[in-house]
Structure formats: structure tokens, C-alpha cells
C-alpha positions in Angstrom: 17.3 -28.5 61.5 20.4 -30.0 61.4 22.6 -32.4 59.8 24.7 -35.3 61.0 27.6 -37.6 58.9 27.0 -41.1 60.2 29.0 -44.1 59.5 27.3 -48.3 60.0 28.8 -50.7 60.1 27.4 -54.1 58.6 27.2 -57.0 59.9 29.9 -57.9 57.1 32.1 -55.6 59.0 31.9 -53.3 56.0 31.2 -49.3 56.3 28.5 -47.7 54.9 28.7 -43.3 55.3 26.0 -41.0 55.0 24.0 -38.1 55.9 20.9 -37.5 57.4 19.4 -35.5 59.6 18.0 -38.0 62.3 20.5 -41.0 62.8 18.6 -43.6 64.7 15.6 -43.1 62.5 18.4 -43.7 59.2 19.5 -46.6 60.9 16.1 -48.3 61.7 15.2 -47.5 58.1 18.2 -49.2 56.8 17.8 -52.0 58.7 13.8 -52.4 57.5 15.0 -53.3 54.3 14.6 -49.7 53.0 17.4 -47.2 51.6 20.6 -47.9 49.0 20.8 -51.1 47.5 23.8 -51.8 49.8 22.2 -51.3 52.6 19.1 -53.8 52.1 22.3 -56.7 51.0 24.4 -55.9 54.1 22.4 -55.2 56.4 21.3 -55.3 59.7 23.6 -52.1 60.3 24.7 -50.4 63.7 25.3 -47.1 64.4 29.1 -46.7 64.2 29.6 -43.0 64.3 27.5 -39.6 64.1 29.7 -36.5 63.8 29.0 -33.0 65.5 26.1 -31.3 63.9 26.0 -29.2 60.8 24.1 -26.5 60.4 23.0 -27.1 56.9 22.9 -30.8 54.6 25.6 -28.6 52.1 28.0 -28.5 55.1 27.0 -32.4 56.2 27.2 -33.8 52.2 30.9 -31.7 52.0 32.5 -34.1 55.0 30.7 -37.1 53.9 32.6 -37.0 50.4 35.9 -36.8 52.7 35.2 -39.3 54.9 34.1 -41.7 51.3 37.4 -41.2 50.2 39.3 -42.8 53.3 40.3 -45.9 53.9 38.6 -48.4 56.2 41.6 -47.9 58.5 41.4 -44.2 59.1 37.7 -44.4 59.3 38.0 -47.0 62.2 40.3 -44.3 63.6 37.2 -41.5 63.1 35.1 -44.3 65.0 37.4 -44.7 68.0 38.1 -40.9 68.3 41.5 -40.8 67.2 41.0 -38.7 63.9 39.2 -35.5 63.5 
């Protein structure tokens, strides 16, 4: 199985990141009012970004803690494919 880093965006225009290992499903999840606290007050969410695949959630958790600690400018860089 693998792992994915994802990154919605609210309809606040806020970002939330995470992992999971199926991104639509996480999406549809957030968006039923289910998940983080966050995510039932921001929500509905779209799918923003969903990074290469990891091959284990250790890998997938260790770039989700970088990408946390951007800003919201350099993740909107991630989104549009200008940062790595």
C-alpha cells in the first residue's frame, strides 16, 4: 500500500496538509463533516495537491511535517509545480 502527502484547500482559502493513503476517499471524508476539528469548520475542501507515492506512512508523515512548516506562499508554489 502506499502513501500520499495531500494538501486542500478550504473554501476559506486556507491549507490544510495531510497524509493518507487514498486521497479522494480523505477528501470526501473531510467534506462529510468527518476528520480534524478544522476540517468539519472549514470545510467543503478540494483536493489541492497529492505528492508522488511513498512507499511506507513513515516516509509520507516525514514530508508532511516539512511541508507544515512552510509558508502558505511556498506551498502555493508546491501546488503549482514550482517547488519540489
Amino acid at each position: 500500500m502506499f502513501w500520499y502527502v495531500y494538501i486542500a484547500e478550504s473554501r476559506f482559502k486556507h491549507f490544510y496538509t495531510g497524509i493518507t493513503n487514498n486521497p479522494n476517499l480523505r477528501i470526501l471524508k473531510h467534506n462529510s463533516g468527518k476528520g480534524s476539528r478544522m476540517a468539519i469548520q472549514q470545510g467543503p475542501f478540494v483536493l489541492a495537491y497529492v505528492s508522488k507515492e511513498f512507499p511506507n506512512k513513515s516516509a509520507a508523515r516525514k514530508r508532511e511535517v516539512q511541508i507544515k512548516k512552510w509558508t502558505k506562499a511556498k506551498k502555493e508554489r508546491l501546488i503549482k509545480g514550482e517547488w519540489k
